[in-house]
C-alpha positions in Angstrom: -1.0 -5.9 -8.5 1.5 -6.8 -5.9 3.6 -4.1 -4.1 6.4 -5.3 -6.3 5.4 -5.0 -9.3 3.5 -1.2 -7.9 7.6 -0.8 -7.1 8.4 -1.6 -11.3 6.1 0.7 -12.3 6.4 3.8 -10.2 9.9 3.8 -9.4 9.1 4.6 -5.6 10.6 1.8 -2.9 8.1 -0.8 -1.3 8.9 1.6 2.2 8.2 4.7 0.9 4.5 3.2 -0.4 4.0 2.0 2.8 4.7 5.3 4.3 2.7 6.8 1.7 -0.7 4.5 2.9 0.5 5.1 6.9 0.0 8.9 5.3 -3.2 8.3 4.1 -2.2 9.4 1.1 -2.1 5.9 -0.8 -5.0 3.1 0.1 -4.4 0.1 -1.8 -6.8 -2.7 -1.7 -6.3 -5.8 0.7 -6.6 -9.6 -1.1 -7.7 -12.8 0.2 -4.8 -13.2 2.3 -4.0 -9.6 3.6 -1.8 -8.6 0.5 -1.9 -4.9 -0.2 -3.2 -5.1 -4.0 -2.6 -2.0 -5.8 -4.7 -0.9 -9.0 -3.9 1.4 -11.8 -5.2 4.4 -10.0 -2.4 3.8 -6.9 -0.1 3.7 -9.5 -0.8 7.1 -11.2 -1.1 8.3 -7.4 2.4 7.2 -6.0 3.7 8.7 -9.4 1.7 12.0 -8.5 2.6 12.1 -4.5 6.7 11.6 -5.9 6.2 14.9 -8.6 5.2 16.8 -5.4 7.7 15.8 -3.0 10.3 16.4 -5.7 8.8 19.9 -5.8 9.5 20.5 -2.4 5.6 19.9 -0.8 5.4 17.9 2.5 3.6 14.8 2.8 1.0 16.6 5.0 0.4 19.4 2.5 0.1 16.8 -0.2 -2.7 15.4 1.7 -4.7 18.7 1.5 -3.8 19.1 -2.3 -4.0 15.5 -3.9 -7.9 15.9 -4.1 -7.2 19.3 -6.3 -5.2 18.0 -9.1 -5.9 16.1 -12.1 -3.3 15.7 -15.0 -3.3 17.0 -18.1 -0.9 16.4 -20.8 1.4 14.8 -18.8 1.7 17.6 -15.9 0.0 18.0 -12.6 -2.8 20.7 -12.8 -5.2 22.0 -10.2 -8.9 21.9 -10.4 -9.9 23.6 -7.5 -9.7 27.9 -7.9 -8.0 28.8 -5.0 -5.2 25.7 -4.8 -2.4 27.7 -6.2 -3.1 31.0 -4.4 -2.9 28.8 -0.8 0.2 27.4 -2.0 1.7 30.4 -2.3 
């Protein structure tokens, strides 16, 4: 999907997904023509990477932490043992 449609669905400004792939935290796919083309699965990740700034995390410690979390039930939840204990 285009970026602005990525926009409808997540909520988060065309800038701030750019930031979020000049982060590496986001890496949408590239069309024929150079188009970012974001998938269903950048979509549930700009929703995820927006729950953890809202909770205060920085974009570099969301980085370390994206690869720990799944979601269950409609809430972030680590996977890996010792992600909440580094957090705190």
């Amino acid at each position: 999907m285009r970026i602005s449609e990525a926009v409808e669905r997540t909520g988060v400004s065309a800038r701030l997904l750019r930031y979020y792939e000049e982060q590496g935290l986001l890496s949408p796919g590239r069309n024929a023509s150079g188009y970012r083309d974001y998938s269903e699965t950048d979509v549930e990740m700009a929703r995820r990477i927006r729950q953890l700034l809202d909770a205060g995390l920085s974009t570099a410690t969301i980085g370390t932490v994206l690869p720990c979390l799944t979601e269950r039930a409609g809430q972030l939840a680590p996977i890996c043992a010792d992600l909440v204990e580094d957090l705190r």
